[in-house]
N, C-alpha and C positions, 0 to 999 in steps of 0.2 A: 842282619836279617836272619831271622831264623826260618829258614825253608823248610824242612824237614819238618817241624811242628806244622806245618799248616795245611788244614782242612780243603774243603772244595770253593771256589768262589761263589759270592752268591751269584753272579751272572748266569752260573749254571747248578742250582744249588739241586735242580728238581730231577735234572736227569740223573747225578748219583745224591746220596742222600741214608743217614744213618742216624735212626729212632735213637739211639741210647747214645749217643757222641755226648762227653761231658765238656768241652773246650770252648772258651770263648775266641780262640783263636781263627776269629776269620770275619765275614763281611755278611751274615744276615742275623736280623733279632728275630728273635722266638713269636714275637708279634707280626712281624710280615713274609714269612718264609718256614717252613721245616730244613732245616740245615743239620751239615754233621756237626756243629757244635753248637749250639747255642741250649741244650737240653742237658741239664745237670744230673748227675748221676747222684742219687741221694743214699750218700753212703757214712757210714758212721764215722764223726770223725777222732780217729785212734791216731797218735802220732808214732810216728818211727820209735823204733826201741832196739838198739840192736846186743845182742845178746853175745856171751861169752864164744871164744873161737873152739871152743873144743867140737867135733863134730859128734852128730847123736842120732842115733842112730831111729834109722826111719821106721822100723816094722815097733818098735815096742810102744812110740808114744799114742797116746791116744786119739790126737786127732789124726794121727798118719791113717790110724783103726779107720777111723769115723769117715775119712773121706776115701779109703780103699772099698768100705762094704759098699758105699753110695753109690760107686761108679765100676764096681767087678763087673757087672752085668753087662756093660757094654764090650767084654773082653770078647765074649763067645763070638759077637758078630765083628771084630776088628782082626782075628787072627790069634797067634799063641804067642803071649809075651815069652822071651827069652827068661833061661833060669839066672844067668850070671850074664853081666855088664862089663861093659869096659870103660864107663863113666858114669860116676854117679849124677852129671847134670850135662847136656848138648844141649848148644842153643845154635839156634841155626839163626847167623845173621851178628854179623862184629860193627854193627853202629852204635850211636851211644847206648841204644839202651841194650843192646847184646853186653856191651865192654862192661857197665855199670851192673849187671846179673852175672857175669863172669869174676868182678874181683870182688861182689860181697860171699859169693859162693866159695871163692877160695880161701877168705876170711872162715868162712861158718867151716871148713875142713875137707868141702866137697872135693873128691876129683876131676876138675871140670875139664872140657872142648868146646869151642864153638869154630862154626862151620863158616866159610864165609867165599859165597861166586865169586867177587867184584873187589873190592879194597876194603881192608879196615877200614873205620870210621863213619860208612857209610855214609849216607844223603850230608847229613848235615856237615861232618867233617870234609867231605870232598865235594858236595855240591851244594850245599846251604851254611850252614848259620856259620861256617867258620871263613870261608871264603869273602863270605858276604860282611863281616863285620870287617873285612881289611880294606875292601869298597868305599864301606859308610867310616870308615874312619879318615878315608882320604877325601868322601863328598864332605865330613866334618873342617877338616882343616880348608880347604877349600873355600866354604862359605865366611870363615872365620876370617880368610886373606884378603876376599874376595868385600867383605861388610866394611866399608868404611868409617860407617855414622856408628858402628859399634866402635869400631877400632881408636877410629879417632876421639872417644868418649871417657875411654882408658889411655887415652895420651899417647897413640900409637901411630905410626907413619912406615905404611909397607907401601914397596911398590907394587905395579901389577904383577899376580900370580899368575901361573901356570902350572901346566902337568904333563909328565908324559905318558903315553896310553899303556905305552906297551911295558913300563916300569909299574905303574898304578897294576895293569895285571897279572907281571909279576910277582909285584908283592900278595896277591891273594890266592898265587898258586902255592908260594913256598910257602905260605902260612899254614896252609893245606898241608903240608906236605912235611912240615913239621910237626904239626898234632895229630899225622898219622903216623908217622913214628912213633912220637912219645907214648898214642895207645898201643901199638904191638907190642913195644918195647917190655910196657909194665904189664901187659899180659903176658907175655915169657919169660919176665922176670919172676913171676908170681907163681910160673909154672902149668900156665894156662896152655893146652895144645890147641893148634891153630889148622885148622884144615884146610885143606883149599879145594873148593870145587864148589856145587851149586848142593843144597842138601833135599833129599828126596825122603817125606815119609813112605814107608815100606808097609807098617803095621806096630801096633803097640811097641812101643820104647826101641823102633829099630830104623833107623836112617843112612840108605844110599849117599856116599859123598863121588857127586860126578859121574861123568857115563861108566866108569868103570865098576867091578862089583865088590867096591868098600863097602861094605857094610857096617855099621858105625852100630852099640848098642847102649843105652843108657835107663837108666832109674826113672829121670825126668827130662825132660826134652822142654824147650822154649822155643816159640818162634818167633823169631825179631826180626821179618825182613824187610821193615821198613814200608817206604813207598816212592811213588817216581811221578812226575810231571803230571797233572790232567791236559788233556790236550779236545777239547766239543770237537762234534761232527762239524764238517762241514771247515775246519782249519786246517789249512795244507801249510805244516813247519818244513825250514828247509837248513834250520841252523842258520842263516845268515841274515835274512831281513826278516823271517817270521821264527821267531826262538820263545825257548822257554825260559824259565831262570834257570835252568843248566847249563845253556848258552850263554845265557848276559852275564852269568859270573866270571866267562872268561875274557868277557871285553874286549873283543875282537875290534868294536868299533863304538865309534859314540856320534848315531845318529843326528841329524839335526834334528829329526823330527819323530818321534815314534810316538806310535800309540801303545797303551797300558788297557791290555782287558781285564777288569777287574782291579778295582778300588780296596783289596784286602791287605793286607800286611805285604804280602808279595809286591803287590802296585806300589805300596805306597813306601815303600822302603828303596825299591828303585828308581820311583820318581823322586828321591830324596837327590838317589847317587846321579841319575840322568841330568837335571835340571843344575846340579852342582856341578856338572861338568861342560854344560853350554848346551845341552839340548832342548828342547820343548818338546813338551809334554802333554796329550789326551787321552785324558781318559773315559773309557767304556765302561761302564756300570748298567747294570738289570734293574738294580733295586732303584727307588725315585729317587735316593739321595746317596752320596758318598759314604764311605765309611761303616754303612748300619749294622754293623757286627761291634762294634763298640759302642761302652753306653754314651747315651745321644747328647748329652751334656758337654761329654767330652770330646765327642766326633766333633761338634759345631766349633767349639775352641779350634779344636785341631785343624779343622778348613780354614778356619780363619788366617792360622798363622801358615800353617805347612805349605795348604794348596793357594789361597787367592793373593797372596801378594808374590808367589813365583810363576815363572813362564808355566801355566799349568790350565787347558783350558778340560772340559770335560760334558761327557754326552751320558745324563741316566734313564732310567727306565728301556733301554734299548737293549738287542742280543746283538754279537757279530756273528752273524748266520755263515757266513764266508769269508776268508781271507786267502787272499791269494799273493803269493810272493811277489815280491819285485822280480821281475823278469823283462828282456830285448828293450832294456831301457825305459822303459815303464814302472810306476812307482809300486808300493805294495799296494792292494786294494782294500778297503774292508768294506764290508756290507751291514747296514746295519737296520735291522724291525724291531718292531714294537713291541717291546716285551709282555705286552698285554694282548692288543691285537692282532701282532704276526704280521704286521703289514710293512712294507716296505717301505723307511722311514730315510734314509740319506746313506750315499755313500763317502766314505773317507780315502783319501789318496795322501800315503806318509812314505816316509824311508824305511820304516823298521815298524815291527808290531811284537811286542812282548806278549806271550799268555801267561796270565798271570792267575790263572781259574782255578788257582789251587793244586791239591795232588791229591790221586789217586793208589790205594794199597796193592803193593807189591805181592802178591801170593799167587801167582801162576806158577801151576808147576811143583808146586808142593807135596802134591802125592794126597790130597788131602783126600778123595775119592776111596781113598785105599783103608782109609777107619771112618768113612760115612760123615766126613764134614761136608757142609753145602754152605760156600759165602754168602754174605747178605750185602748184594753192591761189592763185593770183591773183599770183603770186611772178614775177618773168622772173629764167629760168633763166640763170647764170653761171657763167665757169670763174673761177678763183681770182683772174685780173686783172681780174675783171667783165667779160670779153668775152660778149655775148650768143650764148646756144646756140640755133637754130632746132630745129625739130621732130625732125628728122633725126640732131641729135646733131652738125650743124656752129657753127662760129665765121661770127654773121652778122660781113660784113666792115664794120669803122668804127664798128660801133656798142657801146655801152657802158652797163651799167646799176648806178647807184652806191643806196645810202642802203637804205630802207624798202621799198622797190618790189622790191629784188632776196630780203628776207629773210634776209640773212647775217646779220647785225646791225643789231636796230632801235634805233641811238642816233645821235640828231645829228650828236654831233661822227664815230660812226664815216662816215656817209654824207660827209663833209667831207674826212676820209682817204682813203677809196674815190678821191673826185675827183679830190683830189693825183694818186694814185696812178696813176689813170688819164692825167691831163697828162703827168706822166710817161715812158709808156709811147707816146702819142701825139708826144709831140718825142724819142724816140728811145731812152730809159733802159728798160730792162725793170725793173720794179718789183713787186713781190709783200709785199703789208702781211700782216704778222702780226697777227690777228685778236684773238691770246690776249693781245697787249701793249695794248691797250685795254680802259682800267676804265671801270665805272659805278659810280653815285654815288643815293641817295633819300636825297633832304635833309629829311627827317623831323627831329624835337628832340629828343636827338642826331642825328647822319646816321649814314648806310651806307653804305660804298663798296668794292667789290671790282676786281680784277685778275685773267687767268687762270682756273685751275681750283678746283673746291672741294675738299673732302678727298675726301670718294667719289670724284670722278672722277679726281685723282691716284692713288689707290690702285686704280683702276679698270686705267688706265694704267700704272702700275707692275708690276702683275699680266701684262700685256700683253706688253711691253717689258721686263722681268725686271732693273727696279731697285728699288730701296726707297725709301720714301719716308717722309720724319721731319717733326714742325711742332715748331715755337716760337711762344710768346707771350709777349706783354708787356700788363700791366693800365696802362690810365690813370691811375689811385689811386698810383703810384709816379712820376708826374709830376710833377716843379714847377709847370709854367706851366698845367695842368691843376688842381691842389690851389689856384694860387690864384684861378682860378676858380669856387672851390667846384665844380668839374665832372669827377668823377674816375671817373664812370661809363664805363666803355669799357673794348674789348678791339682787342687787334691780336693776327692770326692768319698765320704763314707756313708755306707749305706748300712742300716743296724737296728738291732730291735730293742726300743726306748723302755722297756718293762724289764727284758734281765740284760742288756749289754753286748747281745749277742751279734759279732760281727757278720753282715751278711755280706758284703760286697766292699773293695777301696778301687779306686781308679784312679790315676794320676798323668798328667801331662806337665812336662815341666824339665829343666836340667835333670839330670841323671835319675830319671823317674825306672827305669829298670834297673836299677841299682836298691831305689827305698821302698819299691814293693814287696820287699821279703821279712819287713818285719812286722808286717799285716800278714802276711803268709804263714808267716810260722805262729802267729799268735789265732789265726782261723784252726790252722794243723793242731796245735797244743790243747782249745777249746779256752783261751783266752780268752776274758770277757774287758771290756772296755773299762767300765769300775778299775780294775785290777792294772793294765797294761797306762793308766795318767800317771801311774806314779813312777815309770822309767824315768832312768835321767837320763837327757842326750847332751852331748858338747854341745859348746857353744862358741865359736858361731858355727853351724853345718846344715846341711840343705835336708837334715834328719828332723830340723825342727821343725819341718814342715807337716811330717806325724805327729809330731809331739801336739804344736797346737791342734792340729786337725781331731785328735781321742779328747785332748783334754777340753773342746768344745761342742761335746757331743753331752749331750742328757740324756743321764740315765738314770731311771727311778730305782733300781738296783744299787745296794752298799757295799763298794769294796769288801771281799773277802780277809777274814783275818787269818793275811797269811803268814806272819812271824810270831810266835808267841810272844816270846818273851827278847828283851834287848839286846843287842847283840853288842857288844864293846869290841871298839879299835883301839 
C-alpha cells in the first residue's frame, strides 16, 4: 500500500481539494468531482539527465542569473538573506523524497542537511507504503493457502492456513524498521548531517531547528514534510475501533467486521489485507460507484474480481456524517446521508471503521507567515519547478517545495523526483518533470497500476486539442507465463494518439501489474512513440509480453523512426 502517495478521498473530495494536483492516485474522475488528483499538470516532457558529480558553482551559470533577477524582489519583504551559509542545500523533512533530494545533492557536490521532527523515512517508511506491503504480502500468501480450486489446479494439497496477528505485525514493524535504518545509514554514510528537531522558516535561506535557537543557514532550502491522515468532521478516531491507516498498519486487531470509508487505494488495499484475514468488509463511498479515480474499464474489472466474489459488501453515493466509537459495550456507530441531498439515509453498527479519506499536507508550523507564503487547502503553493510562490504571486527566492506538502502528486516516489529535479535546478540544469510519465501502483491480489491519463480524460483532451484518440488492449488469459500461473485474470489498457504514436495513458490490472507499468513509463518520460517501442524484444515466456502485444496491437499511421543508421555486427 502506498499511503504516503495518496490524495484526499472522494468521499470527501469537496471539503479539501487542489486545482493543479497532477495524480491519479485516488478515488474521483475529473468528470464527477474536482479532486486533488485527477487534473494533470501539462508539463513538458524532458526525461532525467543526470549530469557529472563535480559541483558548480551557482552565482556564474546563467540560469542561477535568470531565476535570482526573477525572484530578488521578493527579498525586501522576506527579510536579509544571510551573506555566508552553512549548507549549500537544507531540506526540511527525511521521507522519501527528502532522502532521494539529499543523496542526488550529495552526488551533484552539495553540502547537504536535512532536518527531520519525527523518524527518518517518514509517512511512507514508518506509516505507509513500507509497512503496508509486509501486510499485503502476508494477505497475498494467505489467499494463495487459503484458494483451493487454484491450488488444487497446480496439483497442490495444503492443509488449512492460519496466522498469527501479533507475528503478521511484527513482521511490518521490523520491516519498518529496517528500511529506516538502511535510509539513515546511507545518509551518513554519504555525509548527509541529520538534524533533529522540528524545522522553522525564520526568513530567506535561514531555518530554526526545534524550540531552541539553532539557527540553521543554507543557499537553498526544500520542504518535504510530507502529510498525515485526513480525518472529516464529524469522525471521532480513538485508535482502537475508529483508526486511521496509521492504526491499522499496526494490527492491533482483525475485526470481524469493519467498515472502509472510502473506496480509494487506502480502502481497497486494506480490504485486500482485512478480508484475507477473516474479516468482512463495507464499504462507504460518496461517489455513485466504487473505485472512480481509476479508469472505468478497469475499475469494473477490478470489482469484479477484487470486491464481489470476497466477503465485501458496500454503501455508495453516501457521506458518514458521524462516527462514533465502540464504547460501554456498544458497537461502533456510523451515520450515513445522501451525498446529494444531505438527508439522513441508514445507520451502520460494526466493530471497527477505518478512514480511509485519504491525507491531508503536513505544513503547520513552518514558519511560512514569516516570507508571506498563504497555503492553498494546507498545500504550499508552486510553480511547475516546485519554486515556492508567496502570497503575492512571486517566486520566494531559494526556496523549494517537493512531495505531499505541495499537492501536485501524492506518491513517494513522485516527491523523490520532485527533489532530483529540484537539485537539478539548484546546481544549474533547468529541469521541469513531467508529471503524467509517473505511474501508480494498489498492490491489491491481483494489482493496479496506471500511467498518465484515463480514457475520459484523453478524450477530454482530444476534444480540446482536435486529435483523436484510439485504445488497444491485451487480456492476460492469452499469456504464457500468466496461463502457467494459473493467473490469467487481467487486462492491459492503452490509450494513444493514432496519427503520431503518441502514448497518452496505459492502465493494467493483472499479476504483477505494478511491476510492468514502468516500461510505459519510462517510454511517456523519454517521449517514446509507439511506432518506435514494437520493435523491443521481451523474453519469452514473461508476463512482459503482455506490453509487448498490447504496442504492437495499437495502429498507428505514424512510421517508425530510423533510428540505426547503418548495421551493426555481432
Amino acid at each position: 500500500m502506498t499511503l504516503s502517495p495518496i490524495s484526499l478521498s472522494s468521499s470527501y473530495t469537496t471539503t479539501i481539494s487542489q486545482p493543479h494536483h497532477c495524480s491519479l492516485f485516488n478515488t474521483t474522475t475529473s468528470t464527477t468531482a474536482t479532486s486533488l488528483n485527477l487534473k494533470f499538470c501539462s508539463l513538458k516532457p524532458e526525461p532525467f539527465a543526470f549530469t557529472s558529480l563535480r559541483h558548480r558553482s551557482h552565482h556564474n551559470h546563467p540560469f542561477r542569473r535568470t531565476h535570482f533577477n526573477a525572484i530578488s524582489s521578493a527579498l525586501s519583504n522576506n527579510g536579509t538573506a544571510p551573506k555566508s551559509f552553512d549548507y549549500d542545500l537544507l531540506i526540511i523533512g527525511a521521507g522519501v523524497g527528502g532522502h532521494g533530494a539529499a543523496l542526488h545533492a550529495v552526488e551533484k557536490g552539495l553540502k547537504t542537511a536535512v532536518v527531520e521532527g519525527d523518524v527518518v523515512g517518514g509517512t511512507c517508511v514508518n506509516r505507509g507504503c513500507v509497512p503496508s506491503k509486509a501486510l499485503l504480502a502476508v494477505s497475498g500468501r494467505m489467499r494463495e493457502l487459503r484458494n483451493d480450486h487454484h491450488l488444487k489446479s497446480l496439483g497442490i494439497q495444503v492443509s488449512n492456513a492460519g496466522y498469527d496477528r501479533q507475528a503478521v505485525a511484527d513482521h511490518a514493524n521490523n520491516l519498518a524498521s529496517k528500511i529506516r535504518g538502511n535510509l539513515t545509514n546511507s545518509m551518513k554514510a554519504l555525509g548527509v548531517d541529520i538534524l533533529t528537531g522540528f524545522g522553522t522558516i525564520l526568513g530567506p535561506q535561514k531555518v530554526k531547528i526545534g524550540s531552541s535557537n539553532n539557527i540553521v543557514t543554507a543557499k537553498d532550502i526544500i520542504i518535504a514534510t510530507g502529510s498525515v491522515p485526513f480525518v472529516p468532521k464529524g469522525i471521532e478516531v480513538d485508535g482502537k475501533t475508529v483508526i486511521t491507516s496509521d492504526h491499522a498498519l499496526k494490527l492491533e486487531t482483525v475485526p470481524d467486521w469493519i467498515a472502509i470509508v472510502g473506496s480509494g487505494y487506502i480502502g481497497l488495499e486494506f480490504s485486500d489485507v482485512y478480508t484475507a484475514l477473516g474479516s468482512e468488509v463495507t464499504f462507504v463511498e460518496a461517489l455513485d460507484q466504487l473505485m472512480p479515480g481509476f479508469d472505468p474499464e478497469i475499475s469494473k474489472l477490478a470489482q469484479r474480481v477484487l470486491i464481489n466474489p470476497r466477503n465485501i459488501d458496500y454503501h455508495t453515493g453516501v457521506f458518514a456524517s458521524k462516527i462514533t466509537p465502540a464504547r460501554d459495550g456498544k458497537p461502533v456507530l456510523i451515520e450515513l446521508i445522501d451525498a446529494k441531498t444531505k438527508e439522513q439515509k441508514d445507520t451502520l453498527e460494526v466493530d471497527a471503521a477505518l478512514i480511509a479519506t485519504g491525507r491531508a499536507p503536513f505544513t503547520q508550523g513552518l514558519g511560512l507567515e514569516n516570507i508571506d507564503v498563504t497555503t492553498q487547502r494546507g498545500f504550499v503553493p508552486v510553480d511547475e519547478r516546485m519554486r515556492v510562490i508567496d502570497a503575492n504571486g512571486s517566486l520566494v527566492p531559494h526556496l523549494y517545495c517537493i512531495g505531499d506538502a505541495n499537492g501536485k502528486m501524492m506518491l513517494a516516489h513522485a516527491a523523490s523526483a520532485q527533489g532530483i529535479s529540484v537539485v537539478e535546478q539548484v546546481t544549474g540544469r533547468d529541469h521541469v518533470l513531467n508529471h503524467l510519465s509517473i505511474p501508480a501502483a494498489c498492490f491489491t491480489h491481483p494489482e493496479i497500476s496506471m500511467v498518465g491519463l484515463t480514457e475520459p480524460q484523453a478524450r477530454e483532451k482530444g476534444e480540446k486539442e482536435g486529435f483523436d484518440v484510439s485504445v488497444a488492449k491485451t487480456s492476460f488469459k492469452a499469456n504464457t507465463k500468466a496461463l502457467a500461473e494459473n493467473e490469467g485474470e487481467g487486462l492491459a489498457k492503452l490509450i494513444y494518439r493514432p496519427d503520431n504514436g503518441e502514448i497518452l495513458g496505459v492502465h493494467i490490472f493483472g499479476l504483477h501489474a505494478a511491476d510492468l507499468i514502468h516500461e510505459a513509463s519510462n517510454a511517456i518520460a523519454l517521449g517514446t512513440r509507439i511506432q518506435d517501442i514494437k520493435f523491443a524484444v521481451h523474453a519469452h515466456p514473461t508476463l512482459s509480453e503482455v506490453l509487448d502485444e498490447l504496442f504492437k496491437s495499437a495502429k498507428v499511421k505514424a512510421q517508425a523512426s530510423d533510428q540505426v543508421k547503418e548495421p551493426v555486427a555481432v
